[in-house]
C-alpha positions as CSV (number, residue, x, y, z in Angstrom):
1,X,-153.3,-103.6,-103.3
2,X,-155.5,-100.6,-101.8
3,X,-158.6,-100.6,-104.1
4,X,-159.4,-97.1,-103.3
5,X,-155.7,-96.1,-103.5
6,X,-155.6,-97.7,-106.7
7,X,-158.9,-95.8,-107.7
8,X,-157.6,-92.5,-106.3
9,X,-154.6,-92.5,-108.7
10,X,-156.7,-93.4,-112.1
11,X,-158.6,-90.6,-110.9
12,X,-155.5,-88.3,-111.1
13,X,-154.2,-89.7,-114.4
14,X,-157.6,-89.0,-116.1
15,X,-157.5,-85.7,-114.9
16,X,-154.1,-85.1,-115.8
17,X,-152.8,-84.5,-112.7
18,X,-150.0,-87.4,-112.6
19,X,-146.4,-87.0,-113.8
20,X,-144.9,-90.6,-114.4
21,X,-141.0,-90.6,-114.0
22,X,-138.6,-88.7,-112.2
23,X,-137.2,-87.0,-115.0
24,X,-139.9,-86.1,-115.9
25,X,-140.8,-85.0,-112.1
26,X,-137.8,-82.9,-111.6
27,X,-139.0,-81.0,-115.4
28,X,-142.8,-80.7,-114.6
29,X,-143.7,-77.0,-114.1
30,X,-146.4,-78.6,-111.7
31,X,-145.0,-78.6,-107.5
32,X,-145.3,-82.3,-107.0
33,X,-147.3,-82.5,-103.6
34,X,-147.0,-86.5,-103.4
35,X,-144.6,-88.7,-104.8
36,X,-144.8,-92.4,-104.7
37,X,-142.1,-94.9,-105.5
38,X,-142.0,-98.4,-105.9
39,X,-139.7,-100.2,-102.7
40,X,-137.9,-101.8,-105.4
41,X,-136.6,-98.5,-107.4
42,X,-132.8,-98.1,-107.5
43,X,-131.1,-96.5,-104.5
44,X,-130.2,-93.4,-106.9
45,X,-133.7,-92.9,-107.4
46,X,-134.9,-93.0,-103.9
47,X,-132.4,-90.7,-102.7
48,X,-133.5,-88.1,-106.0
49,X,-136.8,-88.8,-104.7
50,X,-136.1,-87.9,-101.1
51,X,-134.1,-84.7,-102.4
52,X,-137.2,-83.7,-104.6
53,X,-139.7,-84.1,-102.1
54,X,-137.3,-81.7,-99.8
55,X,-137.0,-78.8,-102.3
56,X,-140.9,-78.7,-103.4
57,X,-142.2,-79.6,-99.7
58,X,-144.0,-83.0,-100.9
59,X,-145.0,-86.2,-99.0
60,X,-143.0,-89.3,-100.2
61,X,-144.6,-92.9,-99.7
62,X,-143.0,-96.4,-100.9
63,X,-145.4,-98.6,-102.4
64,X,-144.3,-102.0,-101.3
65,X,-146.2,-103.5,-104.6
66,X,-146.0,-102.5,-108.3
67,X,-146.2,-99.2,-109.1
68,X,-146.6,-100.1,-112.7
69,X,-149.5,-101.7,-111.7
70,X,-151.1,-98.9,-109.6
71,X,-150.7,-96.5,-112.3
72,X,-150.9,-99.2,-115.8
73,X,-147.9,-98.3,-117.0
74,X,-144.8,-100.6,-117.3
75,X,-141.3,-99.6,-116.2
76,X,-142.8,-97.0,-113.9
77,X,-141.0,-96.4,-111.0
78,X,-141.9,-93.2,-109.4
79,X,-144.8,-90.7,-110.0
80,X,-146.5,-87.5,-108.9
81,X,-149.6,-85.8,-107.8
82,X,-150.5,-82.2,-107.3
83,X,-154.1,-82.3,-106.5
84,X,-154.9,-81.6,-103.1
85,X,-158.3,-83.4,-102.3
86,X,-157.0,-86.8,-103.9
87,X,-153.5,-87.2,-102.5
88,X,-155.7,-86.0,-98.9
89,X,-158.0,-88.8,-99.8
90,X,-154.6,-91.2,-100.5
91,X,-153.1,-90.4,-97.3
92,X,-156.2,-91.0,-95.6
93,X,-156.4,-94.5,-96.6
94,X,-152.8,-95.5,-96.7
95,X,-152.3,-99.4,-95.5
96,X,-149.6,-102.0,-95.2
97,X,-148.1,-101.5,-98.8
98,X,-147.6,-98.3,-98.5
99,X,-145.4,-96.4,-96.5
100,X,-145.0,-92.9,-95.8
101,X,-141.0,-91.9,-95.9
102,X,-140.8,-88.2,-95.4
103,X,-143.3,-85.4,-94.4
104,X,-142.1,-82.1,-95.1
105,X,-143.6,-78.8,-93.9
C-alpha cells in the first residue's frame, strides 16, 4: 500500500475531515470531494457510490487493497474527504492499487 496515500488519509481523519460509510456519506452536511472504496465492496455500494459521486461532483477511486486498513477501521468499505490540498496531494500520488473510476466536473 501507498505510504504517503496511507499517511495522507490519517492526516484527514485527525483533522476530521473523513466520513467513514456510505450512509453516513449520503447524511454528511460536508460535499464529499473524494470517495474511496474498497474493489471488494458489494455491487449495490459501488453503484451508490458512483451515483453520489455524480450528484456532489466528487472523484471516485477503488482501492484494490483494504480500505479498513488505510483508514484503521474494520468493516469499512467506503469513505470520504473534503479537504482540497490532501485529496490534491492523494491524486497526485495515486499508484497500482488505486484506481480512479469517475471524474466529474
Amino acid at each position: 500500500m501507498n505510504s504517503k496515500i496511507k499517511s495522507y488519509v490519517g492526516f484527514a481523519i485527525n483533522k476530521g475531515d473523513v466520513v467513514l460509510g456510505l450512509d453516513n456519506i449520503k447524511k454528511s452536511k460536508k460535499a464529499p470531494k473524494l470517495v474511496i472504496i474498497a474493489s471488494d465492496a458489494s455491487e449495490k455500494t459501488k453503484k451508490e457510490s458512483k451515483f453520489c459521486c455524480q450528484k456532489f461532483k466528487a472523484v471516485l477511486i477503488e482501492c484494490g487493497k483494504s480500505v479498513e486498513e488505510l483508514v484503521e477501521k474494520p468493516g469499512v468499505k467506503v469513505f470520504s474527504m473534503t479537504d482540497n490540498n490532501l485529496i490534491k496531494a492523494i491524486l497526485q500520488n495515486l499508484d497500482e492499487d488505486f484506481k480512479c473510476v469517475e471524474v466529474v466536473n
